[in-house]
N, CA, C and O atoms as a GROMACS GRO file, in nm:
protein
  532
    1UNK      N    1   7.065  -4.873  13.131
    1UNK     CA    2   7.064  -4.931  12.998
    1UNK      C    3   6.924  -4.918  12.938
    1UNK      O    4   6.827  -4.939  13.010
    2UNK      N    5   6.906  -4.881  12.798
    2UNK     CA    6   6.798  -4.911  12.693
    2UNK      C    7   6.725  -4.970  12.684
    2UNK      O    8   6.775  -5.074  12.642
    3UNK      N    9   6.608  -4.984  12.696
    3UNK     CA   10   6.552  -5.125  12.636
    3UNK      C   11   6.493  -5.075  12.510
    3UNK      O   12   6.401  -4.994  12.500
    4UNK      N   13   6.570  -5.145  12.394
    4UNK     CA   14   6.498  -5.103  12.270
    4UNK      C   15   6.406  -5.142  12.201
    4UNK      O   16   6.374  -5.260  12.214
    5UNK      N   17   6.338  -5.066  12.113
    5UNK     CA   18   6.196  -5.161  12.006
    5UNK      C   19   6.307  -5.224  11.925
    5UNK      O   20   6.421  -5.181  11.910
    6UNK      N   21   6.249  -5.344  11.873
    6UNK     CA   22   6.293  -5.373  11.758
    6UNK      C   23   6.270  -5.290  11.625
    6UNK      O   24   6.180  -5.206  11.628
    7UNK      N   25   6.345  -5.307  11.506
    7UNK     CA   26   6.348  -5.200  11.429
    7UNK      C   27   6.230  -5.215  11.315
    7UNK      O   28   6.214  -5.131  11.227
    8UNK      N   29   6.140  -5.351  11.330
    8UNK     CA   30   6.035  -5.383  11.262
    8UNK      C   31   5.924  -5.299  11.283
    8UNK      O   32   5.850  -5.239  11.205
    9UNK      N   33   5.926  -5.311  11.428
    9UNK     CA   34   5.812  -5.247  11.493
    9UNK      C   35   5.868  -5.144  11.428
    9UNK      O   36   5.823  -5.141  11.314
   10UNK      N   37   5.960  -5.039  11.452
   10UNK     CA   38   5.916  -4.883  11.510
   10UNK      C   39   5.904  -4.837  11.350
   10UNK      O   40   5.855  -4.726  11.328
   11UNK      N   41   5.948  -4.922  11.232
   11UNK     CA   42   5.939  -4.900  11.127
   11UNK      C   43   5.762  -4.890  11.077
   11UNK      O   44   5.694  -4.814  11.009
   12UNK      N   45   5.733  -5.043  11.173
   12UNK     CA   46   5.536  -4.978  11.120
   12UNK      C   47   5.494  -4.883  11.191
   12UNK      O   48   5.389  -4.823  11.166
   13UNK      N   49   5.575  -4.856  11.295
   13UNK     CA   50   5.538  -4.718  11.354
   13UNK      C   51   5.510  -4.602  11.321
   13UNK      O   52   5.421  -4.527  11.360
   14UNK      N   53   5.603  -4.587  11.236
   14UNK     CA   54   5.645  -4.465  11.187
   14UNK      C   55   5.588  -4.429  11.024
   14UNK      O   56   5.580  -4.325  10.958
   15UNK      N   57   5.551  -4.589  10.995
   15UNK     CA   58   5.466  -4.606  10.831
   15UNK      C   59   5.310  -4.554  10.902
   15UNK      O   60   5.244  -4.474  10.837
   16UNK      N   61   5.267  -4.594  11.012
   16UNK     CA   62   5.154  -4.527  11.023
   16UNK      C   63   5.114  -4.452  11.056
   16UNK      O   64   4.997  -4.418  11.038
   17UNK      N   65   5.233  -4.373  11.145
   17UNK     CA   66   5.220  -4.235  11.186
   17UNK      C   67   5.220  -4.150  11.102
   17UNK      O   68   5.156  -4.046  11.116
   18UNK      N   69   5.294  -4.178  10.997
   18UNK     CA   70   5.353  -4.072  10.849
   18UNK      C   71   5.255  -4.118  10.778
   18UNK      O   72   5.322  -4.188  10.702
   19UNK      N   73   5.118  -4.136  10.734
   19UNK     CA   74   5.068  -4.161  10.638
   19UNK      C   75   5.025  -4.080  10.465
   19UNK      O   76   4.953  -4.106  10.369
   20UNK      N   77   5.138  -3.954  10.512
   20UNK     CA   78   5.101  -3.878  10.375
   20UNK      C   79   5.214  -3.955  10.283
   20UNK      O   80   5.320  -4.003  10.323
   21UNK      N   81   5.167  -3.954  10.164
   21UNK     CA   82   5.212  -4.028  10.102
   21UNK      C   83   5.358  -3.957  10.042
   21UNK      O   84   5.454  -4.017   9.992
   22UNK      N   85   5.342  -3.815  10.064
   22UNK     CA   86   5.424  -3.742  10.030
   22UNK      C   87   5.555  -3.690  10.100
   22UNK      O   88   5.649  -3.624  10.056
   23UNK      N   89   5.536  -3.728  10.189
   23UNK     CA   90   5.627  -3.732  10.297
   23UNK      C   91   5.730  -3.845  10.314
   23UNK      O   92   5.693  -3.951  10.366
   24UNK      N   93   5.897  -3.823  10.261
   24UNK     CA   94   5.999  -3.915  10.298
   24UNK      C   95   6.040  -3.886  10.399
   24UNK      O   96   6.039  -3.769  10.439
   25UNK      N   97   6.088  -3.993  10.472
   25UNK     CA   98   6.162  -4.009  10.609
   25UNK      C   99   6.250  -4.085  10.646
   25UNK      O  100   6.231  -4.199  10.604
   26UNK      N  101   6.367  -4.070  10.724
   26UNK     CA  102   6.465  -4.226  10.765
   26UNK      C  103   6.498  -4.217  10.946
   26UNK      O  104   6.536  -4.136  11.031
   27UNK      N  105   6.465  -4.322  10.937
   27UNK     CA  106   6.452  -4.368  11.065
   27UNK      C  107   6.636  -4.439  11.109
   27UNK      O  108   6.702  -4.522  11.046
   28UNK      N  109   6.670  -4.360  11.244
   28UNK     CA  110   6.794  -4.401  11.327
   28UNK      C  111   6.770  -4.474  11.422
   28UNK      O  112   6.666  -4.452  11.484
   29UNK      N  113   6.854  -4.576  11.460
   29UNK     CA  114   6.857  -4.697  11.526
   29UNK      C  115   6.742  -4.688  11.688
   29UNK      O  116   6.677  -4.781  11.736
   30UNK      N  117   6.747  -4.592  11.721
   30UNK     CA  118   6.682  -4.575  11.871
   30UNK      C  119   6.577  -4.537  11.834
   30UNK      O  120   6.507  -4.561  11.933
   31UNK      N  121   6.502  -4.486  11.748
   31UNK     CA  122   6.377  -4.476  11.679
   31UNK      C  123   6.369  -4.315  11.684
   31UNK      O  124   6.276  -4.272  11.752
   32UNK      N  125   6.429  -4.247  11.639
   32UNK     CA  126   6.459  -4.121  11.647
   32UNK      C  127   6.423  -4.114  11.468
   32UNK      O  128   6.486  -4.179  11.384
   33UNK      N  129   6.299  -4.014  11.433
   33UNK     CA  130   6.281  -4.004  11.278
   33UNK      C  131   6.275  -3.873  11.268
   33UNK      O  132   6.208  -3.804  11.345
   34UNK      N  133   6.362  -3.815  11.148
   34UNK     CA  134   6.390  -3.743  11.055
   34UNK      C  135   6.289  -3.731  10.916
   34UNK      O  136   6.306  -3.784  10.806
   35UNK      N  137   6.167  -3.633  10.969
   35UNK     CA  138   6.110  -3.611  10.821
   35UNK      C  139   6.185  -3.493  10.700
   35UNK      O  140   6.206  -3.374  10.724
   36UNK      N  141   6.207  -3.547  10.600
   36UNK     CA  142   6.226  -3.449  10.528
   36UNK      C  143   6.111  -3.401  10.412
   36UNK      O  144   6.059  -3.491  10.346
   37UNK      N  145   6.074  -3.272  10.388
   37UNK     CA  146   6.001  -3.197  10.400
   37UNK      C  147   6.021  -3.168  10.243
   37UNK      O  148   5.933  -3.186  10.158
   38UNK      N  149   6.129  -3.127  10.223
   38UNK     CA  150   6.196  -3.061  10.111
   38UNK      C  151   6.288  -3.173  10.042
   38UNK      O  152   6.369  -3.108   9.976
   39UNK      N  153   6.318  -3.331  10.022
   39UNK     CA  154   6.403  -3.433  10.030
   39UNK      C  155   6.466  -3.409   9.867
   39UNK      O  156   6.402  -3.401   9.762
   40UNK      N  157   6.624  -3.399   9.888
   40UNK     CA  158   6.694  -3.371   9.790
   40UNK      C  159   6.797  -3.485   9.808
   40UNK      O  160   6.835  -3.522   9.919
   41UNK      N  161   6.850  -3.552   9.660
   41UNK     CA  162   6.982  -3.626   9.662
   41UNK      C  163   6.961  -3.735   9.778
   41UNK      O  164   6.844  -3.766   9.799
   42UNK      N  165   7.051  -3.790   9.849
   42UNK     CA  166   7.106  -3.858   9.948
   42UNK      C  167   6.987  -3.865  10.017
   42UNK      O  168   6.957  -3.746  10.008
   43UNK      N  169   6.920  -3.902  10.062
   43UNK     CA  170   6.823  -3.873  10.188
   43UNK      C  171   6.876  -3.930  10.320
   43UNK      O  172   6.823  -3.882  10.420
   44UNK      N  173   6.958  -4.011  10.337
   44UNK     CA  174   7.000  -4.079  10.462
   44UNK      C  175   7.134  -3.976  10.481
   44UNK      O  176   7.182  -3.966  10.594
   45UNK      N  177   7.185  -3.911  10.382
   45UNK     CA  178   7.300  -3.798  10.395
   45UNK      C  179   7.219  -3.686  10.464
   45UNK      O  180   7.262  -3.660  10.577
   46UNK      N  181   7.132  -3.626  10.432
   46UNK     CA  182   7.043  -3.506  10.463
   46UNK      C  183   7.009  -3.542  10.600
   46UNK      O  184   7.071  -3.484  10.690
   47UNK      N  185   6.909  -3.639  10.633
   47UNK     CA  186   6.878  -3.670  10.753
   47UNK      C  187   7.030  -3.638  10.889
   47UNK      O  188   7.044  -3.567  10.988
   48UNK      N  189   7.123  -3.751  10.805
   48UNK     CA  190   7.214  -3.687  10.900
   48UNK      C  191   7.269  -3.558  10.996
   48UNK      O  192   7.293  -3.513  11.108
   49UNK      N  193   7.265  -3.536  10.832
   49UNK     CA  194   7.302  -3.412  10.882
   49UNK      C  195   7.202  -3.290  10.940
   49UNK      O  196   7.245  -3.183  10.984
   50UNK      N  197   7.068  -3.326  10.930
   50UNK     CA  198   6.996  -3.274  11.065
   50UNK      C  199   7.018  -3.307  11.148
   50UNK      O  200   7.034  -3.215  11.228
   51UNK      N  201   7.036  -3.420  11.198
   51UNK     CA  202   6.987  -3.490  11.343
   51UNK      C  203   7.154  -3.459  11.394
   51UNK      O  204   7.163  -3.460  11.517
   52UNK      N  205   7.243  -3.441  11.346
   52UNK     CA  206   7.366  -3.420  11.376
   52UNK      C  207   7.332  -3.292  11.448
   52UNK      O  208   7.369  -3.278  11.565
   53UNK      N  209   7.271  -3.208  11.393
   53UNK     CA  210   7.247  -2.994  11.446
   53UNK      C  211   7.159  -3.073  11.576
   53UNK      O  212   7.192  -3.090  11.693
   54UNK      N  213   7.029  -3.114  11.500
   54UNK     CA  214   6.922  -3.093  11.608
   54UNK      C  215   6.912  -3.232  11.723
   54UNK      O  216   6.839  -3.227  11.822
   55UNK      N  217   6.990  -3.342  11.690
   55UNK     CA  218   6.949  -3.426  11.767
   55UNK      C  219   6.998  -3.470  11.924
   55UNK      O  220   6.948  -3.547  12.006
   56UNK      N  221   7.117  -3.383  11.926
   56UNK     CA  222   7.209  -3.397  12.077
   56UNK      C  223   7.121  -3.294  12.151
   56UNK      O  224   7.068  -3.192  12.107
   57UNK      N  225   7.119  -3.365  12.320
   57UNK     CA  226   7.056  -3.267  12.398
   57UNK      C  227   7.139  -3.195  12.466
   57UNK      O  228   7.217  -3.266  12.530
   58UNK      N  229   7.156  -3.077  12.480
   58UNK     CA  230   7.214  -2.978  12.546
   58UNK      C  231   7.161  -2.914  12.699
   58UNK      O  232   7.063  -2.840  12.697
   59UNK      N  233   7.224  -2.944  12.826
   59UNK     CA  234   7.135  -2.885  12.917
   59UNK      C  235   7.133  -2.722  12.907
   59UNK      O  236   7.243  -2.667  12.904
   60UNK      N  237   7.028  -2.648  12.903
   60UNK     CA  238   6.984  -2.522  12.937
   60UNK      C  239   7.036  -2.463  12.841
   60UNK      O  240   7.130  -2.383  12.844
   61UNK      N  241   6.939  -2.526  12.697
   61UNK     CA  242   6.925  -2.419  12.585
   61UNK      C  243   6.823  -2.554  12.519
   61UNK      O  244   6.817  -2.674  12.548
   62UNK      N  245   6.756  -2.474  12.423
   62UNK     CA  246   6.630  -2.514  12.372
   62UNK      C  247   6.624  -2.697  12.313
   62UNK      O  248   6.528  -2.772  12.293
   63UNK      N  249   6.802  -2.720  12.299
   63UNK     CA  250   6.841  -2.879  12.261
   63UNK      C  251   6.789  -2.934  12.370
   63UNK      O  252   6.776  -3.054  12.346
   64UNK      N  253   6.752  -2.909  12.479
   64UNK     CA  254   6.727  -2.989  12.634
   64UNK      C  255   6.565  -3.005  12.594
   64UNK      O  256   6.522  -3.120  12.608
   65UNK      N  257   6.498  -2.936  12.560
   65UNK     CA  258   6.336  -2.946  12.564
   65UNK      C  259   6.283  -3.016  12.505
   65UNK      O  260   6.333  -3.078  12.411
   66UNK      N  261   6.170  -3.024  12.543
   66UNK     CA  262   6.087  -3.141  12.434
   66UNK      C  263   5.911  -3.130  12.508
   66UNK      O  264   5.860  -3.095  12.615
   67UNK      N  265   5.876  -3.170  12.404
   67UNK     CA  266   5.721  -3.212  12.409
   67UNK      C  267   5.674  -3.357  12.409
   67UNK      O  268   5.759  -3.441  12.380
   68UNK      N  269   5.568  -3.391  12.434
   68UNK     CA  270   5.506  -3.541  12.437
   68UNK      C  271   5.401  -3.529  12.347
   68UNK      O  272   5.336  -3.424  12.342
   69UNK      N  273   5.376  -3.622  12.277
   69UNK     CA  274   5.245  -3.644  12.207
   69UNK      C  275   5.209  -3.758  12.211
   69UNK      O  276   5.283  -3.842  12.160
   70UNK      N  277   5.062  -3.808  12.284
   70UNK     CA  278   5.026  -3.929  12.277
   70UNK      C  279   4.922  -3.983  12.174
   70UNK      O  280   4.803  -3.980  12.206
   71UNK      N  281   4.970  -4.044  12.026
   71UNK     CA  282   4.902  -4.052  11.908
   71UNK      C  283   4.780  -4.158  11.958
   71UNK      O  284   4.798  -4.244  12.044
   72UNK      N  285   4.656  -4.136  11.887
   72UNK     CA  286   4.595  -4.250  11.864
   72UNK      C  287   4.586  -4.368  11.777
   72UNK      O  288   4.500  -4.456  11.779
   73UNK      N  289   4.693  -4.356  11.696
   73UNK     CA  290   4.738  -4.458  11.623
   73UNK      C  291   4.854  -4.586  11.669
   73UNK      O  292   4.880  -4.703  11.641
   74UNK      N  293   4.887  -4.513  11.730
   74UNK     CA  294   4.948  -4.685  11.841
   74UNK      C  295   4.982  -4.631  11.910
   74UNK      O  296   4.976  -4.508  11.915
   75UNK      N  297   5.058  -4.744  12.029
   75UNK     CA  298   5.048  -4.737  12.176
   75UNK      C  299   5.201  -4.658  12.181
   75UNK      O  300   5.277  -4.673  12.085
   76UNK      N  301   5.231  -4.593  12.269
   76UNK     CA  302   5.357  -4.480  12.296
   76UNK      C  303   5.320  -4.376  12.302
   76UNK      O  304   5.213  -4.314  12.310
   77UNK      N  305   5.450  -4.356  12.297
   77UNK     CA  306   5.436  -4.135  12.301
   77UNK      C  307   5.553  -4.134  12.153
   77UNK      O  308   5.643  -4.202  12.103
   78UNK      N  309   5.484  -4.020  12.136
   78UNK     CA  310   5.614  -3.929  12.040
   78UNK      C  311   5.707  -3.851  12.092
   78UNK      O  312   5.660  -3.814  12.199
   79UNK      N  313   5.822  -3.800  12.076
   79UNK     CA  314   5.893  -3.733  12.150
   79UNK      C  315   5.929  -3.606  12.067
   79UNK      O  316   5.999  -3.630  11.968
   80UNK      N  317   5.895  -3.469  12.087
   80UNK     CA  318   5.900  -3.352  11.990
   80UNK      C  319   6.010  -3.336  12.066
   80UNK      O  320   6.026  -3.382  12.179
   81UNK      N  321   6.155  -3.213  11.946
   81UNK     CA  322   6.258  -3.127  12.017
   81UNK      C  323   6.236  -3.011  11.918
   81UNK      O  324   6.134  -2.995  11.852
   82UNK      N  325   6.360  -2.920  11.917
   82UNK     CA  326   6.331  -2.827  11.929
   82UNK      C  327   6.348  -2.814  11.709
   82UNK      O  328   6.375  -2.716  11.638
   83UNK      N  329   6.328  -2.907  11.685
   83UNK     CA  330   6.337  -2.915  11.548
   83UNK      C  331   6.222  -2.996  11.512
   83UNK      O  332   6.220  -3.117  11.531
   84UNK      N  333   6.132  -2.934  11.461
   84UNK     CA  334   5.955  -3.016  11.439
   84UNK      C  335   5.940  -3.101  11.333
   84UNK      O  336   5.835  -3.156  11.301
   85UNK      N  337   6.061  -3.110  11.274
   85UNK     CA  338   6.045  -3.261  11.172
   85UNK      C  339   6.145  -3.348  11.267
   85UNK      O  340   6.172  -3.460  11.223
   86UNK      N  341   6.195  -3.316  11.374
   86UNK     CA  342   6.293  -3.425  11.460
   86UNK      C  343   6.214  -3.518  11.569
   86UNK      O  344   6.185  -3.473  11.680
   87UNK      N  345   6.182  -3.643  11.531
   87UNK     CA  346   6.026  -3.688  11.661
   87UNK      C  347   6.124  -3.853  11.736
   87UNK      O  348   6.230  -3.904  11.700
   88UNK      N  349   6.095  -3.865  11.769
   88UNK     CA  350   6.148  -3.994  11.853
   88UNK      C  351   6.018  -4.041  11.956
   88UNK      O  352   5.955  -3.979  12.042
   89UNK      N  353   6.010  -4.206  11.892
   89UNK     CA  354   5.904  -4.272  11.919
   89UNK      C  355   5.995  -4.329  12.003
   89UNK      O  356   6.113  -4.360  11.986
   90UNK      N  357   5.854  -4.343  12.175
   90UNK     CA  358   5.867  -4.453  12.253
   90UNK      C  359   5.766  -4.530  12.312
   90UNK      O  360   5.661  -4.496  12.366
   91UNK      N  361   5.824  -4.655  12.289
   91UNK     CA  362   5.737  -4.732  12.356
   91UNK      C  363   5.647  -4.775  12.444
   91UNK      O  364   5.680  -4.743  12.558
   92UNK      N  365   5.506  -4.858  12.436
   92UNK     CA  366   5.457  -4.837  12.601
   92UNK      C  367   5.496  -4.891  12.688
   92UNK      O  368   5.460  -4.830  12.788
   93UNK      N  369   5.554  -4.979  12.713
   93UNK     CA  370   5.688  -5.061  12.783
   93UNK      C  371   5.824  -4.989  12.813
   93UNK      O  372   5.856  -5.003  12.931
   94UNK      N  373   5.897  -4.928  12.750
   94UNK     CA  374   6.009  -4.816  12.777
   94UNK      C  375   5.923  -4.657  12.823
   94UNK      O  376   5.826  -4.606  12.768
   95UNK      N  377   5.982  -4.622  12.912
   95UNK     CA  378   6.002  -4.650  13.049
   95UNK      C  379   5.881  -4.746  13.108
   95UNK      O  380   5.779  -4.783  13.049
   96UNK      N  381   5.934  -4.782  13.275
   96UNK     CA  382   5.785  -4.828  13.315
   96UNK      C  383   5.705  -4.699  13.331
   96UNK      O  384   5.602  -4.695  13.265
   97UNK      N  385   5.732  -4.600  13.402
   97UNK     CA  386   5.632  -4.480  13.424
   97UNK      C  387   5.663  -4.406  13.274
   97UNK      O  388   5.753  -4.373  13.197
   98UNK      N  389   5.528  -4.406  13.292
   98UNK     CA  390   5.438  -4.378  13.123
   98UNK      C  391   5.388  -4.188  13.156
   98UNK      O  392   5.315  -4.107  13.100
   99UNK      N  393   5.457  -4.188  13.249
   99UNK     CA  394   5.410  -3.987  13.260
   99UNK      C  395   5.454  -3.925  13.159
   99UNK      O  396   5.514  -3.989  13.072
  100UNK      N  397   5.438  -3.822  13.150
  100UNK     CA  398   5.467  -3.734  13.034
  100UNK      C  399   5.656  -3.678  13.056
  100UNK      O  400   5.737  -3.648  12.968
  101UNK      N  401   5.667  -3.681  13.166
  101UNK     CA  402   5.746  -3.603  13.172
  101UNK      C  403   5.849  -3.715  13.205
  101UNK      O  404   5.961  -3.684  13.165
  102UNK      N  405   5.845  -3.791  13.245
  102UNK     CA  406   5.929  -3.985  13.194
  102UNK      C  407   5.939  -3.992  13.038
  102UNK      O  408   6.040  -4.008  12.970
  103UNK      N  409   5.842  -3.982  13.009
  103UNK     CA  410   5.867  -4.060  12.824
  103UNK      C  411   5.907  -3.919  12.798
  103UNK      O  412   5.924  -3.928  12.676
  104UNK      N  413   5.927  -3.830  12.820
  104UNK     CA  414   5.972  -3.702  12.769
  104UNK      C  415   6.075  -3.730  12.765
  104UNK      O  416   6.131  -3.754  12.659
  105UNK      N  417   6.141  -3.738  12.899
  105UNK     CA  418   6.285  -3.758  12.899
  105UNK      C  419   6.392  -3.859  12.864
  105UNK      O  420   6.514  -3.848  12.847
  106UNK      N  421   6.302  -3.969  12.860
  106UNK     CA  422   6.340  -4.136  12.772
  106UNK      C  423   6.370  -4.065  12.647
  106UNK      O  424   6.485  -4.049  12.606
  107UNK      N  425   6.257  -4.021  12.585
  107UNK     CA  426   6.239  -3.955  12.439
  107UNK      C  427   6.341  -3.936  12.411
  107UNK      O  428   6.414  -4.011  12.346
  108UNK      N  429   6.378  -3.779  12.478
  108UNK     CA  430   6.525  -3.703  12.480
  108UNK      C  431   6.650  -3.782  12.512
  108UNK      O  432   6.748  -3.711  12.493
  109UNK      N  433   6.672  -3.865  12.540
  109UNK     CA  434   6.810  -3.933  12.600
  109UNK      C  435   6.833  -4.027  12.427
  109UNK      O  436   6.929  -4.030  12.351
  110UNK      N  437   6.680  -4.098  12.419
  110UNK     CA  438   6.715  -4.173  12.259
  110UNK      C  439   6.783  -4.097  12.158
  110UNK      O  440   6.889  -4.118  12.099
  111UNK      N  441   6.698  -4.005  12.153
  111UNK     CA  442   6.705  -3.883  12.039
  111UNK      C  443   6.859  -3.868  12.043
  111UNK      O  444   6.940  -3.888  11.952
  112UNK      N  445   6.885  -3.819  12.194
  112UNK     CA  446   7.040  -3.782  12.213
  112UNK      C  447   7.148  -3.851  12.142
  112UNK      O  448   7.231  -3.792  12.072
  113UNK      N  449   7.144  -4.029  12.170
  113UNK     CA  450   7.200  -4.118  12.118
  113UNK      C  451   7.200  -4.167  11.955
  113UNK      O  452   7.304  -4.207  11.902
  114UNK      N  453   7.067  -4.158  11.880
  114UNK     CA  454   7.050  -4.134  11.810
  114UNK      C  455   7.118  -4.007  11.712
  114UNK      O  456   7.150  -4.015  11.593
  115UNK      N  457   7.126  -3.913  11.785
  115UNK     CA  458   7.216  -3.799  11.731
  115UNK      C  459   7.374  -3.762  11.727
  115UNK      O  460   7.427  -3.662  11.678
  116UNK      N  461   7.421  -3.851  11.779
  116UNK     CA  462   7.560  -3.877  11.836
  116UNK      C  463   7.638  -4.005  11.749
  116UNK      O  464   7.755  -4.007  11.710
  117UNK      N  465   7.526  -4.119  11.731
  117UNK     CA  466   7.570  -4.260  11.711
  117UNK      C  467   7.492  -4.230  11.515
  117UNK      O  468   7.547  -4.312  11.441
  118UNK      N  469   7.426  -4.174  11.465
  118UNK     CA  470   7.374  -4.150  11.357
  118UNK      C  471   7.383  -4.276  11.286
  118UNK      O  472   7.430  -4.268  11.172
  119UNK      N  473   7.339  -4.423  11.339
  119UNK     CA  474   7.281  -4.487  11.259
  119UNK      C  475   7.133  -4.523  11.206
  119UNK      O  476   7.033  -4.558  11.268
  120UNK      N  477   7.159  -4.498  11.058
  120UNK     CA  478   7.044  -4.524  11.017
  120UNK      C  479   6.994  -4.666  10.976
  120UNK      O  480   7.071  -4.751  10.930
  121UNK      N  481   6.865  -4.686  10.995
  121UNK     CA  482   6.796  -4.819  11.000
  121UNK      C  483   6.740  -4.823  10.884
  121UNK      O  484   6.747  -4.912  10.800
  122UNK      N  485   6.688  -4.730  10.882
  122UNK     CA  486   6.563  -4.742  10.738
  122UNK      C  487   6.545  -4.604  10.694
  122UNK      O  488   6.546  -4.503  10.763
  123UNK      N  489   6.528  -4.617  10.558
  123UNK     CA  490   6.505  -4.460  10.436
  123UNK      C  491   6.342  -4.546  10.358
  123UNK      O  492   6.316  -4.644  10.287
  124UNK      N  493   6.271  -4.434  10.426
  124UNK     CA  494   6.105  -4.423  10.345
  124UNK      C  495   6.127  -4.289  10.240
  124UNK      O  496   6.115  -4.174  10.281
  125UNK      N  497   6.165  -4.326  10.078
  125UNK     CA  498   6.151  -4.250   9.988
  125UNK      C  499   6.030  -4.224   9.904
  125UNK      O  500   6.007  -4.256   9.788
  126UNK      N  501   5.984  -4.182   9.959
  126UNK     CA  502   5.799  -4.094   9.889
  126UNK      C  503   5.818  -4.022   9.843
  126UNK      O  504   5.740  -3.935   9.880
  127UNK      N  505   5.940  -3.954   9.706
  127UNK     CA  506   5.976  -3.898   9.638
  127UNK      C  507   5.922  -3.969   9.527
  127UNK      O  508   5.968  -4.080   9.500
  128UNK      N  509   5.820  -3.913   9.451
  128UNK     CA  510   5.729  -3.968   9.329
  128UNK      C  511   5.607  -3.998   9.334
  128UNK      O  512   5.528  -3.992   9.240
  129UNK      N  513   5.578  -4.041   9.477
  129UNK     CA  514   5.486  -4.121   9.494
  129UNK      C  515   5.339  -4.055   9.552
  129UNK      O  516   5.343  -3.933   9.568
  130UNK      N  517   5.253  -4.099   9.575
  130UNK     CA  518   5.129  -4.013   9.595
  130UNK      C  519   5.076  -3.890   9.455
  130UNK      O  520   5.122  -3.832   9.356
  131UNK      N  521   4.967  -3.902   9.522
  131UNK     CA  522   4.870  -3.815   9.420
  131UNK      C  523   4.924  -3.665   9.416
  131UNK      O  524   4.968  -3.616   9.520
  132UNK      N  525   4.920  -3.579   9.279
  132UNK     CA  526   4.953  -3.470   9.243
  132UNK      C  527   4.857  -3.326   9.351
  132UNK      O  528   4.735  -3.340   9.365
  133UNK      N  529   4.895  -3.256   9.388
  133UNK     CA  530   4.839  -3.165   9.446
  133UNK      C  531   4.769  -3.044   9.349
  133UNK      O  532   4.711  -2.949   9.402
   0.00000   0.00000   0.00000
């Protein structure tokens, strides 16, 4: 079984990890976030329907892989797949072993669920907002 963040937390999580202002995102229940890049119409429709392609893990094809990133902006890892706006934050408490290749795979199992169960928690719309380029 899970042990999950609450959805407060992973929401300032993810407000401080994302700090371009230009950048919308929506966050799914296991903390699995969906940046969109290009954000059109619906944004919690769009997201879906990425994390629907990219978010199930597949053994032995590129859906199985993943990367770790340990931010200096708060405590966890990030969890990269094989879709680079697809990230899933975990906690420093989930798992107890904090190896790379533990929170890798925590990462990947959220993500998984997250991609299967596609509820969304929260839509960050930064469509308007921030300074002109």
């Amino acid at each position: 079984m899970m042990i999950g963040v609450n959805t407060e937390t992973l929401i300032d999580v993810w407000q401080r990890l994302l700090a371009d202002p230009r950048k919308s995102w929506v966050l799914f229940e296991h903390g699995t976030c969906v940046v969109l890049t290009t954000p059109e119409g619906e944004l919690a429709e769009q997201a879906i329907d990425l994390l629907k392609k990219f978010g199930p893990a597949h053994a032995g094809s590129s859906a199985g892989d993943f990367g770790v990133i340990n931010p200096t902006d708060v405590e966890g890892g990030v969890v990269t797949g094989h879709h680079h706006d697809v990230l899933t934050y975990v906690g420093p408490d989930e798992p107890q072993d904090q190896s790379d290749i533990a929170v890798g795979l925590f990462g990947r199992a959220k993500r998984h669920r997250d991609g299967t169960e596609l509820h969304v928690v929260h839509v960050e719309d930064r469509r308007g907002s921030g300074s002109p380029a």
